[in-house]
C-alpha positions in Angstrom: 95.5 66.4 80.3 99.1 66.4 78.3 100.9 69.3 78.4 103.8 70.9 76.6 107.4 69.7 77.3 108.8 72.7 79.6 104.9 74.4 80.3 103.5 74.2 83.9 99.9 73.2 84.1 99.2 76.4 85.1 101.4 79.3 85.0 100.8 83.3 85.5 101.3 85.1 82.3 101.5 88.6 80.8 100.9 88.2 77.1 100.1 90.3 73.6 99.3 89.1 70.4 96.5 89.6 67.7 92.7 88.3 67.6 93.1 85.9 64.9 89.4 84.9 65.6 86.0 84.9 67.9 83.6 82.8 68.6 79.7 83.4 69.8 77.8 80.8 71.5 74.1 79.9 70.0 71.3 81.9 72.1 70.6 79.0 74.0 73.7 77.9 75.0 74.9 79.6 78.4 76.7 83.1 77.7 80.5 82.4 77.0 82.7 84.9 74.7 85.7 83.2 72.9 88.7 84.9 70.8 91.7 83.4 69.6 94.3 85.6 70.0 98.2 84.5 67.7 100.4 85.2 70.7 103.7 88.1 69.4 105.5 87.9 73.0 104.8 86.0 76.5 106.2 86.8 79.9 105.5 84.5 83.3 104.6 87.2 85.7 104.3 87.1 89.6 101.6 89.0 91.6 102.3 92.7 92.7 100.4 94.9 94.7 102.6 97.5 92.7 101.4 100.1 90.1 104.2 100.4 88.3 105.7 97.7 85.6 109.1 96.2 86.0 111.6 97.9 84.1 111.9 96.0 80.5 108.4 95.0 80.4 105.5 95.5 77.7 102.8 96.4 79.9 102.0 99.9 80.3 102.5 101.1 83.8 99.1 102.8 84.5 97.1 99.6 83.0 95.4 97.7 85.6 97.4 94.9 83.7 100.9 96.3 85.2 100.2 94.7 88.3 101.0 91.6 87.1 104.7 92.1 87.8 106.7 90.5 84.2 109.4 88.1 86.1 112.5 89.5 83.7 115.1 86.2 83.1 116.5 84.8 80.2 114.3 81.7 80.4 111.8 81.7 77.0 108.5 82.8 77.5 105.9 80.6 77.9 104.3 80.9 75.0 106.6 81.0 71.8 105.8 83.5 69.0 102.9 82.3 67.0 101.3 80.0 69.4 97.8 80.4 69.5 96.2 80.5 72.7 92.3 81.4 73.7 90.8 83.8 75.3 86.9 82.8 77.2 84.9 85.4 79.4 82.4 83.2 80.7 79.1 84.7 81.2 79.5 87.4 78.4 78.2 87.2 75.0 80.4 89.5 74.3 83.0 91.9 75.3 83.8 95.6 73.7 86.3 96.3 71.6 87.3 92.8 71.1 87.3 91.8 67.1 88.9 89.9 64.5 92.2 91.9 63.8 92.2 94.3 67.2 96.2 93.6 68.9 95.5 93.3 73.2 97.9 92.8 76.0 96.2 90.6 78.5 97.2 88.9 81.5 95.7 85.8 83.4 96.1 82.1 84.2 97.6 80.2 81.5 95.9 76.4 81.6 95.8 73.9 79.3 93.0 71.9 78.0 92.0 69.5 75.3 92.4 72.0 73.0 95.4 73.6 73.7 96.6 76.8 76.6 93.8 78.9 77.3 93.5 81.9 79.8 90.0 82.2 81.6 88.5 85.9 82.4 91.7 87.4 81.6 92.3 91.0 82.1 93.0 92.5 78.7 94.4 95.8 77.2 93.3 97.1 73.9 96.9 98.1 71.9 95.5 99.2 68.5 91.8 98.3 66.3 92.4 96.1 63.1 96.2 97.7 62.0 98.8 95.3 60.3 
C-alpha cells in the first residue's frame, strides 16, 4: 500500500465536502453503500468524551460528530481541498439522505487503499440537500 508524502496510514479525521457520486452494489453482491464525497476542508481530530466542539472548529457542537475533538494547529489538513475521498457503510444498501449533490460533515478513520483515502462506517452530518 503507497501512501501520500506527509499522510499517516491511518489518521483520525473530521471532514466536509460534497457527494460528487454513489455507488450501489448488484443484488447479489453482499450489501455495501459507497459515495464519493469532493472534500471542501479536513481537520485531524483526537477522541473526546466531550460534547462540545473545540473553539474554531466546523462541527456543530450538539452533533454526535463534535466528539471528535478538531486538533486546531497550523499544520494543513489531511486532506487538501478537492481531494476526493470515499465514503463505504458496509452492510447497507443504502443510507438516508445521502445523494449525488447533498454537502455532509463526517468523521472517521481516514485509510488508504488501492484506490485512494477512504473512511469506513463514518459518522456523517447532513449540512444542506443538492444546493450549490
Amino acid at each position: 500500500m503507497s501512501h501520500q508524502p506527509g499522510m499517516t496510514p491511518r489518521v483520525r479525521v473530521l471532514v466536509e465536502g460534497r457527494i460528487s457520486e454513489v455507488r450501489l452494489q448488484p443484488i447479489g453482491a453482499l450489501p455495501r453503500y459507497e459515495a464519493e464525497v469532493e472534500i471542501r476542508q479536513s481537520l485531524r481530530t483526537v477522541v473526546s468524551a466531550q460534547t462540545k466542539a473545540a473553539r474554531g472548529s466546523f462541527a456543530a457542537p450538539t452533533s454526535a460528530i463534535a466528539m471528535d475533538t478538531p486538533e486546531l494547529s497550523d499544520a494543513p489538513g489531511p486532506l487538501a481541498p478537492g481531494t476526493r475521498v470515499r465514503l463505504i457503510w458496509h452492510g447497507q444498501r443504502s443510507v438516508p439522505g445521502l445523494d449525488a449533490g447533498t454537502r455532509l460533515r463526517c468523521s472517521g478513520m481516514l485509510a488508504r487503499d488501492a484506490v485512494g483515502p477512504v473512511i469506513y462506517n463514518p459518522r456523517y452530518e447532513i449540512v444542506s440537500r443538492h444546493t450549490p
